[in-house]
DONU-459830 format. One record per residue (C-alpha): residue number from 1; residue in three letters; z, x, y. Coordinates in Angstrom, 1 decimal. Layout:
N
+-----+---------+--------+--------+--------+
! num ! residuo !      z !      x !      y !
+-----+---------+--------+--------+--------+
! NUM !     ALA !      Z !      X !      Y !
...
+-----+---------+--------+--------+--------+
//
This chain:
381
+-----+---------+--------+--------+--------+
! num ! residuo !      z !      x !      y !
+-----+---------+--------+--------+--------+
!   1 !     UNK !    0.0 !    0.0 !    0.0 !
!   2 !     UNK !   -0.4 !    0.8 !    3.6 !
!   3 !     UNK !    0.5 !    3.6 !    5.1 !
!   4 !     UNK !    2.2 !    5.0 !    1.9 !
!   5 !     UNK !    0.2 !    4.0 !   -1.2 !
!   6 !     UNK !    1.9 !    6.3 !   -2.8 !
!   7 !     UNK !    4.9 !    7.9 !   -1.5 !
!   8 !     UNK !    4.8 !   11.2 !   -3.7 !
!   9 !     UNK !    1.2 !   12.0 !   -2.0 !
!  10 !     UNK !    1.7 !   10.3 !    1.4 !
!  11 !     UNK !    5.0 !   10.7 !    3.4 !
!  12 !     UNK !    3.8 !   10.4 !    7.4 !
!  13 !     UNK !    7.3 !    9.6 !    9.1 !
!  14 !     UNK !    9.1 !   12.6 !    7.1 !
!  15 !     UNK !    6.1 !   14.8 !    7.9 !
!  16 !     UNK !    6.5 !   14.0 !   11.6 !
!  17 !     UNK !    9.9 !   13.2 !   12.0 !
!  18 !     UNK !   10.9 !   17.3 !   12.7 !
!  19 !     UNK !    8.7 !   17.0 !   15.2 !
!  20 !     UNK !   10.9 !   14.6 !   16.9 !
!  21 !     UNK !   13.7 !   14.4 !   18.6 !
!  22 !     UNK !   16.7 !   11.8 !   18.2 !
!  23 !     UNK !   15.8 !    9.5 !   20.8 !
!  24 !     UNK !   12.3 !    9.8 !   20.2 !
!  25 !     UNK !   12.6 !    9.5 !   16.5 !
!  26 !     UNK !   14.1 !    6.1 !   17.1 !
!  27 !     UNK !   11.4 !    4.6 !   19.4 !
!  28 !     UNK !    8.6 !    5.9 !   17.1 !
!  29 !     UNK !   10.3 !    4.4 !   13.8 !
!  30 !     UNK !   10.5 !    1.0 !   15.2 !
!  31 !     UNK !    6.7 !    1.1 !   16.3 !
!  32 !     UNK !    5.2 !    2.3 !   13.1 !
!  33 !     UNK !    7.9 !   -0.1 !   11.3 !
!  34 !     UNK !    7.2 !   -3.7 !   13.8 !
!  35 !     UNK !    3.5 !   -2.7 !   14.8 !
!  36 !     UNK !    2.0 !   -1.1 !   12.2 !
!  37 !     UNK !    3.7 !   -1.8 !    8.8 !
!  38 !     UNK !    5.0 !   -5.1 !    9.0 !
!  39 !     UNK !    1.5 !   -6.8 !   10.1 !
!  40 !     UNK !   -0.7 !   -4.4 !    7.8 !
!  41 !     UNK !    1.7 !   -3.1 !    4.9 !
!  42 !     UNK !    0.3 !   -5.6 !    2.7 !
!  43 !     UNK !   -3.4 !   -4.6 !    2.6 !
!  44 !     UNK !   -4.2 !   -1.6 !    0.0 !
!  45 !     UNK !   -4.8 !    1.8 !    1.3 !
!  46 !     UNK !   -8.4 !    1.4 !    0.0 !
!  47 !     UNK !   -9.3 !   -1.9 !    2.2 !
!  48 !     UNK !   -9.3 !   -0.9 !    6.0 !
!  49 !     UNK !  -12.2 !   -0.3 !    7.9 !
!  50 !     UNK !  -12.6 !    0.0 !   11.9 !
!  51 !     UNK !  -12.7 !   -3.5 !   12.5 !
!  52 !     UNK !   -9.3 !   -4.7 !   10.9 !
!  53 !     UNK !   -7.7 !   -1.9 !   13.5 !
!  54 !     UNK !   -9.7 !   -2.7 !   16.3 !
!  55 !     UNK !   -9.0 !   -6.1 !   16.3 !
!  56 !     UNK !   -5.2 !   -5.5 !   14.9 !
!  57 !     UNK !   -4.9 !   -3.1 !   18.6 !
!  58 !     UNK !   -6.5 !   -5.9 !   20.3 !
!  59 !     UNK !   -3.8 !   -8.6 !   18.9 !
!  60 !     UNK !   -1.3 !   -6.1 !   20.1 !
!  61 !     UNK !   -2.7 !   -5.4 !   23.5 !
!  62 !     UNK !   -2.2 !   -9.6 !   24.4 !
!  63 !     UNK !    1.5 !   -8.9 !   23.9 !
!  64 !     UNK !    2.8 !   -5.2 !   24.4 !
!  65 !     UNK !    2.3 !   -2.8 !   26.9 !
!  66 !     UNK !    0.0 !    0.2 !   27.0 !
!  67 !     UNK !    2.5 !    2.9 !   26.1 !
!  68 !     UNK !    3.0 !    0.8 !   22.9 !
!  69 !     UNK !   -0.7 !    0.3 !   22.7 !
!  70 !     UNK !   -1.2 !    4.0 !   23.0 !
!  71 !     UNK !    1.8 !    5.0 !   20.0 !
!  72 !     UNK !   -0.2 !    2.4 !   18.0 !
!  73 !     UNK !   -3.7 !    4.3 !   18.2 !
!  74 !     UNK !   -2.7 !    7.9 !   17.9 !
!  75 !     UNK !    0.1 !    6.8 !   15.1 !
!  76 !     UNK !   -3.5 !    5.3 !   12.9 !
!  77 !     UNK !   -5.1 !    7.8 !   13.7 !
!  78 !     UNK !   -2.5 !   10.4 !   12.3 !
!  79 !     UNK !   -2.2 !    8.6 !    9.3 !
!  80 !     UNK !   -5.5 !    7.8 !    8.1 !
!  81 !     UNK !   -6.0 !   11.3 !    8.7 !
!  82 !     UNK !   -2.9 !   12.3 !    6.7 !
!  83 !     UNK !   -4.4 !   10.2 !    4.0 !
!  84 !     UNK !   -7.9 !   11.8 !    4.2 !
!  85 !     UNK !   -5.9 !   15.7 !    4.0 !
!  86 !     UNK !   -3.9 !   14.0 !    1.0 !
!  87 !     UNK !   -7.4 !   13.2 !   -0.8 !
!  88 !     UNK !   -6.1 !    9.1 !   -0.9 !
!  89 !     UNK !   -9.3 !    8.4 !    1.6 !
!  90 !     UNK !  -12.6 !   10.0 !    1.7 !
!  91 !     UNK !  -12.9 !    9.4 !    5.8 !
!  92 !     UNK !  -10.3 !    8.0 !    8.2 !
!  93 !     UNK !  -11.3 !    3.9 !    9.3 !
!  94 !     UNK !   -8.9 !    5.0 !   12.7 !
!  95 !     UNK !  -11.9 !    7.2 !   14.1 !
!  96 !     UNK !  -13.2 !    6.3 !   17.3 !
!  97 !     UNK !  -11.0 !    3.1 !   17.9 !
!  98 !     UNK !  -11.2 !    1.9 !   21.2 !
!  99 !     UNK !   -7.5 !    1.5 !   23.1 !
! 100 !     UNK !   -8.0 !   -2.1 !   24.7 !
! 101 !     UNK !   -7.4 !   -3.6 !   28.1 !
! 102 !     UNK !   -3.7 !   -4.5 !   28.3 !
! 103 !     UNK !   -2.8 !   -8.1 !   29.3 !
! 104 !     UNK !    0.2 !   -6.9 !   29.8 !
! 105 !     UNK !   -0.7 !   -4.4 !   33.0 !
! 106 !     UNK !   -2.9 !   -6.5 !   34.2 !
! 107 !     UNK !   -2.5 !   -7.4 !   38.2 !
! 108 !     UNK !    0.9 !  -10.2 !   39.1 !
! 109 !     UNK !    2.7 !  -11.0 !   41.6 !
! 110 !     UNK !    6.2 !  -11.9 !   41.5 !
! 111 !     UNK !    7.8 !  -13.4 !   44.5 !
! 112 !     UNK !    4.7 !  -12.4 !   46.9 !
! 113 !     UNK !    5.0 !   -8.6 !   45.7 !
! 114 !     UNK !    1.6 !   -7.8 !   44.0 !
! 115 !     UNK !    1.5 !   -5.4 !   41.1 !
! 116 !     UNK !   -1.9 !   -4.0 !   40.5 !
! 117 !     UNK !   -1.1 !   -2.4 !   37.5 !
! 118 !     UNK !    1.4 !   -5.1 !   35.9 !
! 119 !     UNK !    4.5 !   -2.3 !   36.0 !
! 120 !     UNK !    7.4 !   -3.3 !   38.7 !
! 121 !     UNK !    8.3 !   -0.8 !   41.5 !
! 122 !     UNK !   10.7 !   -1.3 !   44.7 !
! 123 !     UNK !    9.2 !   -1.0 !   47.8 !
! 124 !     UNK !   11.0 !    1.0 !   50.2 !
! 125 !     UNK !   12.8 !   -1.9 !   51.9 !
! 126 !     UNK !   13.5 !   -2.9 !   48.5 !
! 127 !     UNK !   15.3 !    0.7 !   47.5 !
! 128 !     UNK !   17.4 !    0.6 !   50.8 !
! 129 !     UNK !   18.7 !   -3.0 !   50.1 !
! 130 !     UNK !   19.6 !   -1.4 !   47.0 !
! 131 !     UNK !   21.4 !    1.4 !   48.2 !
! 132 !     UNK !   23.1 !   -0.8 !   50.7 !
! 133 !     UNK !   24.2 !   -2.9 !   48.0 !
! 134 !     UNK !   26.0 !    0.2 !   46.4 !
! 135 !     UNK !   28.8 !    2.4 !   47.3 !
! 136 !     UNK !   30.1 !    5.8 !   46.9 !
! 137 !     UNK !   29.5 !    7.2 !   43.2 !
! 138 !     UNK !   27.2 !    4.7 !   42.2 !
! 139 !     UNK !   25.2 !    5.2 !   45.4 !
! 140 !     UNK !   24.8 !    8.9 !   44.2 !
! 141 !     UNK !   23.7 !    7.7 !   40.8 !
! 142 !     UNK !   20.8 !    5.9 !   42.2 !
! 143 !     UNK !   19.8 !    7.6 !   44.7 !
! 144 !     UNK !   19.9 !   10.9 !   41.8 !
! 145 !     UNK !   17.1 !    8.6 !   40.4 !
! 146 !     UNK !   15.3 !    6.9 !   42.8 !
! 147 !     UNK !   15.1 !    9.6 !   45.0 !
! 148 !     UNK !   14.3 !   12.6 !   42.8 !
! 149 !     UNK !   13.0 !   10.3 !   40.2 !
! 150 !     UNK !   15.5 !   11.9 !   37.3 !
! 151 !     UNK !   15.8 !   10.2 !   34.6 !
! 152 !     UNK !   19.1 !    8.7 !   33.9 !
! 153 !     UNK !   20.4 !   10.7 !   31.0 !
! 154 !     UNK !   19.6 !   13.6 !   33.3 !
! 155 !     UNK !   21.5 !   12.6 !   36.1 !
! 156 !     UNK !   24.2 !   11.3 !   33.9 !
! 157 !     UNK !   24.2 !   14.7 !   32.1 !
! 158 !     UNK !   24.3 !   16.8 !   35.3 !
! 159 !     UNK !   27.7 !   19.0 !   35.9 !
! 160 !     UNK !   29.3 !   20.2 !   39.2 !
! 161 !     UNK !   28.3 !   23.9 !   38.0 !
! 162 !     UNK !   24.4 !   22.2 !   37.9 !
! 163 !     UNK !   24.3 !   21.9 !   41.8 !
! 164 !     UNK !   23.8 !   25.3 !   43.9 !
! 165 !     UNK !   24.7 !   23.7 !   47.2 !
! 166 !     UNK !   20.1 !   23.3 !   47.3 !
! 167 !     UNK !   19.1 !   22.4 !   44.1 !
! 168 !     UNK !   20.5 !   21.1 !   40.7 !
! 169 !     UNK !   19.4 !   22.8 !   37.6 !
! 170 !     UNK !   18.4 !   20.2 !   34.8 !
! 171 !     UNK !   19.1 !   21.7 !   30.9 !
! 172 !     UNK !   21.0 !   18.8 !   29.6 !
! 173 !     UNK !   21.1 !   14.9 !   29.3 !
! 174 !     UNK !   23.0 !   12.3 !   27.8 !
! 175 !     UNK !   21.6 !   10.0 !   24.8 !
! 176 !     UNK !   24.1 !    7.4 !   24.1 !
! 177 !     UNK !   27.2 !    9.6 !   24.9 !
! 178 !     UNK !   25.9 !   12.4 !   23.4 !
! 179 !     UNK !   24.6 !   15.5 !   25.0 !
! 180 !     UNK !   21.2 !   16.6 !   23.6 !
! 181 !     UNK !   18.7 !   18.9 !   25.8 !
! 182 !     UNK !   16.2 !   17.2 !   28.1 !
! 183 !     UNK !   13.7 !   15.4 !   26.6 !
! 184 !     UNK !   10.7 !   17.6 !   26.6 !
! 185 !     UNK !   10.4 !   21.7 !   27.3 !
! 186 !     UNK !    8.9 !   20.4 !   30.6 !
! 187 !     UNK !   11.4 !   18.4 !   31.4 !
! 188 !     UNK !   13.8 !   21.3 !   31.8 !
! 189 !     UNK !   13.4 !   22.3 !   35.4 !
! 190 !     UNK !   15.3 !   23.4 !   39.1 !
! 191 !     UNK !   14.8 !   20.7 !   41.5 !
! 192 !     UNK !   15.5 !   20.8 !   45.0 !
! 193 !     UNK !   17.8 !   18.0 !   46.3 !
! 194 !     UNK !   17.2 !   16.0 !   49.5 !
! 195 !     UNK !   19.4 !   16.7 !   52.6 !
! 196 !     UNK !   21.2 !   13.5 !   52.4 !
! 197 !     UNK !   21.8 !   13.5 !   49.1 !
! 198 !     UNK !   23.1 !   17.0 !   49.4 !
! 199 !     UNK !   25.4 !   16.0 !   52.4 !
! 200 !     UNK !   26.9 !   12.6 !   50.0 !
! 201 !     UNK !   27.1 !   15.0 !   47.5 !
! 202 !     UNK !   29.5 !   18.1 !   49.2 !
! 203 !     UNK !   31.5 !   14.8 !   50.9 !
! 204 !     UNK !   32.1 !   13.0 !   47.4 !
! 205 !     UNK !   33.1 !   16.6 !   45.9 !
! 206 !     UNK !   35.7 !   16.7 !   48.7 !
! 207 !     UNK !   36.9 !   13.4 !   48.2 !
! 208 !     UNK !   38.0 !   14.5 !   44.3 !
! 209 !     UNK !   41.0 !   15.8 !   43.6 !
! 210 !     UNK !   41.3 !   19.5 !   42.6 !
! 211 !     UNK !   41.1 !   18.6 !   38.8 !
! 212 !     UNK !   37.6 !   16.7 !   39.1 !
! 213 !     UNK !   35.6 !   18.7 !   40.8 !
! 214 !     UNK !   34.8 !   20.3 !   37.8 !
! 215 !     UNK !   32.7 !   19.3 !   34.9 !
! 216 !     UNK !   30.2 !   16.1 !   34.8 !
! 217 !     UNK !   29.3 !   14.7 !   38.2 !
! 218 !     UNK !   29.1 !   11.5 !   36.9 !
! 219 !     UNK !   32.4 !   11.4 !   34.6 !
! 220 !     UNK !   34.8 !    8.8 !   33.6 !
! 221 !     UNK !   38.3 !    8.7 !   34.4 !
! 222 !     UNK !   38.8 !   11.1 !   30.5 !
! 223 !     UNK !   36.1 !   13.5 !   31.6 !
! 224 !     UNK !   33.3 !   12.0 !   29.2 !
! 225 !     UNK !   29.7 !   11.2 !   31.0 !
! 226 !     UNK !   29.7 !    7.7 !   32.4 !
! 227 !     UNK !   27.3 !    5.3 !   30.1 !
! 228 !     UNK !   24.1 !    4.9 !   31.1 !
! 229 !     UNK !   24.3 !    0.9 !   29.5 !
! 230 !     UNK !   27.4 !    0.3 !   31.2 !
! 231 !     UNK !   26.0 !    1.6 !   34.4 !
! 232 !     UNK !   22.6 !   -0.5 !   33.5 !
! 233 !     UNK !   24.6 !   -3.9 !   33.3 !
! 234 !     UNK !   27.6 !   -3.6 !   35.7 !
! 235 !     UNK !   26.8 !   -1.9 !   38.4 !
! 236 !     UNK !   22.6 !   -1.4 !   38.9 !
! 237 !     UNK !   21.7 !   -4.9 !   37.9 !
! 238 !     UNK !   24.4 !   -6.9 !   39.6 !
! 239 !     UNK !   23.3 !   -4.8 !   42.9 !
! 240 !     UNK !   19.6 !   -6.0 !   42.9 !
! 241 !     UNK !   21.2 !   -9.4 !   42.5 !
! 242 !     UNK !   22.8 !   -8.9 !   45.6 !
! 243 !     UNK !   19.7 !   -7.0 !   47.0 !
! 244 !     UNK !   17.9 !  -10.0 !   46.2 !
! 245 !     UNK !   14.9 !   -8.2 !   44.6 !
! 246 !     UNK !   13.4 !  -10.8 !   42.3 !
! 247 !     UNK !   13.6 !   -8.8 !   39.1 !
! 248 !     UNK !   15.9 !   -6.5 !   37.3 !
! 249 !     UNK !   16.3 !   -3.6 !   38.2 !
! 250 !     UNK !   15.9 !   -0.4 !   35.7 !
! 251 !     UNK !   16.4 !    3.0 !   35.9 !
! 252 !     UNK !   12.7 !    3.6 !   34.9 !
! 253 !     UNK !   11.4 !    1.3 !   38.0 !
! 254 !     UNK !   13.5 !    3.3 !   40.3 !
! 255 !     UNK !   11.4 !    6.5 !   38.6 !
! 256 !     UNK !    8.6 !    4.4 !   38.9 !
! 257 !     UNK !    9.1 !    3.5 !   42.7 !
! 258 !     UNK !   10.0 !    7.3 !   43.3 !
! 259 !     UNK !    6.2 !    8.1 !   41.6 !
! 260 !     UNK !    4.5 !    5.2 !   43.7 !
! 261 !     UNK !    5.8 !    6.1 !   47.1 !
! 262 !     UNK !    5.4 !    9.6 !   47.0 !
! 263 !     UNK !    1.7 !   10.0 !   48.1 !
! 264 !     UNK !    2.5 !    8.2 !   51.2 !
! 265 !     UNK !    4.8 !   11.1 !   52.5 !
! 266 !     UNK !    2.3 !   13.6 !   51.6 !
! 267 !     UNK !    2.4 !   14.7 !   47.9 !
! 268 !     UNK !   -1.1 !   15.5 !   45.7 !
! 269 !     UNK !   -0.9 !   14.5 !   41.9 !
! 270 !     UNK !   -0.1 !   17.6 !   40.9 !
! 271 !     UNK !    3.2 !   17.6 !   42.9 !
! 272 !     UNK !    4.1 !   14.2 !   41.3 !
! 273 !     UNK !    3.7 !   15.3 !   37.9 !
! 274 !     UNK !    5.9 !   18.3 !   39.1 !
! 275 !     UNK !    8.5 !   16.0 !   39.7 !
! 276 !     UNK !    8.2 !   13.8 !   36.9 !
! 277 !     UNK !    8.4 !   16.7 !   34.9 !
! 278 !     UNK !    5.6 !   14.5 !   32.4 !
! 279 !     UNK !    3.5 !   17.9 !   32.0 !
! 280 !     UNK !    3.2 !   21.8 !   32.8 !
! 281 !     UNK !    3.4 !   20.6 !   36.5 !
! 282 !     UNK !    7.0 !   21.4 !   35.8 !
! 283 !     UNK !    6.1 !   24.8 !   35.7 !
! 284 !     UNK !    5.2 !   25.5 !   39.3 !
! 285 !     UNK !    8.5 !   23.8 !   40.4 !
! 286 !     UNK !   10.6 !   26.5 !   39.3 !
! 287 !     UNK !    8.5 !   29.7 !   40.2 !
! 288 !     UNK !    6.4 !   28.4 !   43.1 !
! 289 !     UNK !    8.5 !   28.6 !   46.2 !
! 290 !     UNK !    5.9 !   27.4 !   48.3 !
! 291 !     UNK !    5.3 !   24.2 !   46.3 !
! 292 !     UNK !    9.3 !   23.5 !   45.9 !
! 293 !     UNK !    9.6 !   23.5 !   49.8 !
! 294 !     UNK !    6.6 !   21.0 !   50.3 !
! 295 !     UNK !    8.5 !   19.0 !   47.6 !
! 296 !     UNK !   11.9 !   19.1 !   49.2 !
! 297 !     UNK !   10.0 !   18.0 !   52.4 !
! 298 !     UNK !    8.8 !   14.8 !   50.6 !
! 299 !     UNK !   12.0 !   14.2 !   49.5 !
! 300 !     UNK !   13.2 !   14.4 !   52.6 !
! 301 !     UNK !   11.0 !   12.0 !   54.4 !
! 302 !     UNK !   11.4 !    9.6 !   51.7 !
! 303 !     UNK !   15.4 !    9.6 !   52.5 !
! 304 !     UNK !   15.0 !    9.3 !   55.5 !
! 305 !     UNK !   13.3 !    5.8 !   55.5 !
! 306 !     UNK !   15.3 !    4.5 !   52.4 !
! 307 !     UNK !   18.9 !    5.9 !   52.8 !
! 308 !     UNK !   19.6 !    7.5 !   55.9 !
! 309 !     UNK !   22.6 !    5.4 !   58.0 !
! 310 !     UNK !   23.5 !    3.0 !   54.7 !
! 311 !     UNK !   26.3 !    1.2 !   55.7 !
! 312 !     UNK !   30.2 !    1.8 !   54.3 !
! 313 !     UNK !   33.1 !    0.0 !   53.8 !
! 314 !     UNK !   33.0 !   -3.8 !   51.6 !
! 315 !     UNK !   29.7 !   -5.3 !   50.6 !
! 316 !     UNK !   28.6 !   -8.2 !   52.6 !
! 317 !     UNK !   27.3 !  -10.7 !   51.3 !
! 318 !     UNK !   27.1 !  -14.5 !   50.7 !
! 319 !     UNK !   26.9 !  -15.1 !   47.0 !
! 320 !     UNK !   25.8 !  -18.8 !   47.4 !
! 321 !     UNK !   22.8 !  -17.4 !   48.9 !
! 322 !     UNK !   21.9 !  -15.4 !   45.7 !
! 323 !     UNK !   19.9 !  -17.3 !   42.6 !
! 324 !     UNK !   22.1 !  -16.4 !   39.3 !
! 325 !     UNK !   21.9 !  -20.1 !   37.9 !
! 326 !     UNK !   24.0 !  -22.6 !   37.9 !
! 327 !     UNK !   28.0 !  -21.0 !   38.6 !
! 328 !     UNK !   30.9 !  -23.5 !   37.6 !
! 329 !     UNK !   33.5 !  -22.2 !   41.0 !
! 330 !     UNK !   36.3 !  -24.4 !   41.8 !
! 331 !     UNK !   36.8 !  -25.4 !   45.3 !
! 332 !     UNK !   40.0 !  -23.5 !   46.1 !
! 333 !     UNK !   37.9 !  -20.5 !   45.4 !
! 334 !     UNK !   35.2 !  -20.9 !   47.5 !
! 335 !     UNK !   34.9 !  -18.1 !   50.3 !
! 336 !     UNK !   34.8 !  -20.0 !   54.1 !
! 337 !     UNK !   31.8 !  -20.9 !   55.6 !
! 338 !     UNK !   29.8 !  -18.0 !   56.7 !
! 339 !     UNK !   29.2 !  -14.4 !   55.0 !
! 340 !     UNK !   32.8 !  -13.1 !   53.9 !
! 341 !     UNK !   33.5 !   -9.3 !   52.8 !
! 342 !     UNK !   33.4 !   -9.2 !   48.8 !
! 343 !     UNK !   33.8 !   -5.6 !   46.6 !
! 344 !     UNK !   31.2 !   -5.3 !   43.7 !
! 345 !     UNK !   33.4 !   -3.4 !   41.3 !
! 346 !     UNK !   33.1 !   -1.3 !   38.8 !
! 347 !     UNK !   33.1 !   -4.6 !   36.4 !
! 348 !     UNK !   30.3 !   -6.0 !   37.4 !
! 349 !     UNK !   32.0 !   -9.1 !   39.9 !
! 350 !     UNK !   31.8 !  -10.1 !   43.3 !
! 351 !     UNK !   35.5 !  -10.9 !   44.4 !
! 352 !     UNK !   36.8 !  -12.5 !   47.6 !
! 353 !     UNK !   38.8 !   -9.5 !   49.2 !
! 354 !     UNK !   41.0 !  -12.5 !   50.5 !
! 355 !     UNK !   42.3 !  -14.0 !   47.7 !
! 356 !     UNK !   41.4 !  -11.0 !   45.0 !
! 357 !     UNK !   39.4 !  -13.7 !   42.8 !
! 358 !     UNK !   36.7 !  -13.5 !   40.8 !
! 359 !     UNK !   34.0 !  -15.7 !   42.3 !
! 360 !     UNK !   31.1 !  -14.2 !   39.8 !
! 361 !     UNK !   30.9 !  -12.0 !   36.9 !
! 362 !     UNK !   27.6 !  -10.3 !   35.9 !
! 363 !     UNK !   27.5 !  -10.3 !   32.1 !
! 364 !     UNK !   25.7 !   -7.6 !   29.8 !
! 365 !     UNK !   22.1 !   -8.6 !   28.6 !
! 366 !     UNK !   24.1 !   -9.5 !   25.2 !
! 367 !     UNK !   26.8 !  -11.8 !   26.9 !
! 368 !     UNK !   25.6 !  -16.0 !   27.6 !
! 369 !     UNK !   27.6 !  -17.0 !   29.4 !
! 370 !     UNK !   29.4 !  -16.5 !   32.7 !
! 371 !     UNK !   33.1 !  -15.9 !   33.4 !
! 372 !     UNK !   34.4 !  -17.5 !   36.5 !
! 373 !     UNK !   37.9 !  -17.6 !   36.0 !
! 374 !     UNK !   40.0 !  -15.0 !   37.8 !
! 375 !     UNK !   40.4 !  -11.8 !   35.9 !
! 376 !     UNK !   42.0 !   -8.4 !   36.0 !
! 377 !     UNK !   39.2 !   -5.7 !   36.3 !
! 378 !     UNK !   39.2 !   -2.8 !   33.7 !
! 379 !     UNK !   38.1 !    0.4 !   34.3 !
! 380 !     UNK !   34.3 !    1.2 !   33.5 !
! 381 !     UNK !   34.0 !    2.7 !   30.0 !
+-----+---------+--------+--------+--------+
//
C-alpha cells in the first residue's frame, strides 16, 4: 500500500526524519499522515499515475494553504522517488506535477482591509494600537517580534547576556519549554536592535531587582522562559481585542506585518530575507557592517511611526465597545458611563481598577466558555 507497500524495502519518514528537527518532525508527520496517507493509503503502490496526484493537490489547494500545498508536492515527489531507488516503481507518477492556485491565498477583505495574497498583516496603525494596548514586559515581547520580526521562540529564548547594549545575538529558542537551537543554520544570526526598543529595554533591566537581571529576558517568576501558548492566549490575543483589529492576532502576522512594511522604509528583498533569516541572506547580516547599519535604519524608521510616545499607566478602554459575543455582566459590575481605566493582566481579563472585578476573561482557544464571575488572578505559568 501507499507510501509503504512494503515497509522492509520502503521506509520514507525514518529515512527523512534525521533530517529533521523536533518541531519540524512534528509538522511534517501530520502532513504526510492527514494529507497524503489518509486520503491515498488505500490505493496499491502500483496504481498512481499523474492525474490521481494532480487532482489529489488540486482537492487540497480548495482547503489548505500554500505552504501545506508545497510539503504536499515535494513530500510525493520524494517518495515516488524513494520508491523508484528501492526498485518498487520503474518511474516516479510525482514528476512534473503542477503546485495549484490556492483558494486559500487568494485576495479578501476583512473588515475593509484588503489582503492581496489571502495571508493577514497589521498595518501600522494597527501594530501601534497593539502596542498601546500592552504594557511593560509584554510590550517588549511584541515589539521583539513585530519589530525585528523574531520569531517567538527566539525572542522567548533570548538571555540578558544575548543583548550587547546594540544588538542581540540569536543561538537559541524555546520549543514548548524546551531549549533547542534556532530553527535553521540561517536562522542563527546578530541582529541589530532599534533605538527604542534598546532604550525600553536598559529601563526594564533597571526596573529588575539585582537577582533578575540575569538569565532569560523573558522569564517567569522560577526563572524558566515564559510560554509562548500562554503568551499567545492571555496576553497577545486579548490585546488585539482591545486593539480592535478584526482578527486574531499571531505571532507569525506580527512577522508577517514586519516583512510587509519593510519596503516602505527603504529595504531591497535581499535585506528582508536578511531579516527573516529564511535564507543565506542571513549571512550578510552578521559580516556586512554596511548592510546591518541600513538595516538598523529601517528598523528605526519603522519604530518611530509604530511605537514611539505609547502611552503608560492603566489601559483605557470601554469594553462594551469591543465585539467578544454575548457577555453575561451583572449590573452592579458595570463600569459608569464613559471609558473607565481597566488593567489587562497577566490572566487574560479586563478588571475595573475600581472595584478589582472581573468584568471579562479571555479564554484559551480550548476553553468555551467565558468566566465573568469575580476571580483571583494567578500568576502567568
Amino acid at each position: 500500500s501507499f507510501p509503504t507497500r512494503r515497509s522492509s524495502d520502503l521506509k520514507y519518514l525514518p529515512v527523512k526524519a534525521g533530517k529533521w528537527k523536533t518541531s519540524t518532525f512534528g509538522t511534517n508527520q501530520g502532513i504526510l499522515t492527514n494529507q497524503i496517507i489518509r486520503p491515498l493509503g488505500a490505493l496499491p503502490l502500483g496504481a498512481f499515475d499523474k492525474a490521481i496526484l494532480q487532482v489529489h493537490l488540486n482537492g487540497l489547494a480548495k482547503i489548505y494553504s500554500y505552504s501545506i500545498i508545497q510539503h504536499v508536492h515535494n513530500f510525493l515527489g520524494d517518495i515516488f522517488n524513494e520508491a523508484v531507488e528501492a526498485d518498487l516503481l520503474r518511474k516516479s507518477p510525482a514528476r512534473n506535477l503542477d503546485i495549484p492556485r490556492v483558494e486559500r491565498d487568494a485576495p479578501r477583505v476583512i473588515d475593509g482591509q484588503t489582503f492581496l495574497d489571502g495571508k493577514k498583516y497589521l498595518t501600522l496603525d494597527q501594530m501601534r494600537a497593539l502596542l498601546s494596548a500592552l504594557r511593560g514586559r509584554d510590550r517588549l515581547l511584541v515589539m521583539f517580534t513585530g519589530l525585528m520580526a523574531l520569531r517567538p521562540g527566539e525572542a522567548l529564548g533570548l538571555d540578558w547576556v544575548d543583548f550587547d547594549g546594540e544588538s542581540v545575538n540569536i543561538i537559541r529558542r524555546v520549543y514548548r519549554g524546551r531549549l533547542d537551537t534556532p530553527k535553521t543554520s540561517a536562522s542563527v544570526a546578530v541582529l541589530p536592535v532599534p533605538s527604542l526598543l534598546r532604550s525600553a529595554l536598559d529601563a526594564y533591566k533597571l526596573s529588575l531587582p539585582p537577582a533578575k537581571q540575569y538569565g532569560f529576558i523573558f522569564a517567569t517568576r522560577s526563572g524558566r522562559p515564559e510560554s509562548r501558548d500562554n503568551f499567545l492566549n492571555r496576553v497577545l490575543g486579548p490585546a488585539g481585542v482591545v486593539a480592535k483589529i478584526p482578527f486574531r492576532v499571531s505571532f507569525q502576522i506580527l512577522r508577517r506585518s514586519w516583512a510587509t512594511h519593510s519596503h516602505q522604509f527603504g529595504a531591497t528583498d535581499v535585506e528582508t530575507e536578511a531579516v527573516l533569516r529564511h535564507t543565506s541572506g542571513a549571512i550578510h547580516l552578521v559580516y556586512a557592517r554596511a548592510q546591518r547599519d541600513k538595516i538598523l535604519a529601517i528598523m528605526d524608521a519603522l519604530a518611530e511611526v509604530v511605537a514611539r510616545g505609547l502611552p503608560e499607566g492603566p489601559i483605557i478602554v470601554n469594553p462594551w465597545a469591543v465585539s467578544l459575543g454575548p457577555v453575561d455582566i451583572s449590573e452592579e459590575e458595570k463600569p459608569p458611563e464613559g471609558d473607565t481605566a481597566f488593567d489587562l493582566n497577566p490572566t487574560g481579563m479586563i478588571v475595573n481598577e475600581r472595584s478589582g472585578k472581573v468584568l471579562i476573561t479571555f479564554p484559551s482557544r480550548h476553553e468555551n466558555s467565558r468566566s465573568t464571575s469575580p476571580i483571583e488572578s494567578s500568576e502567568r505559568e
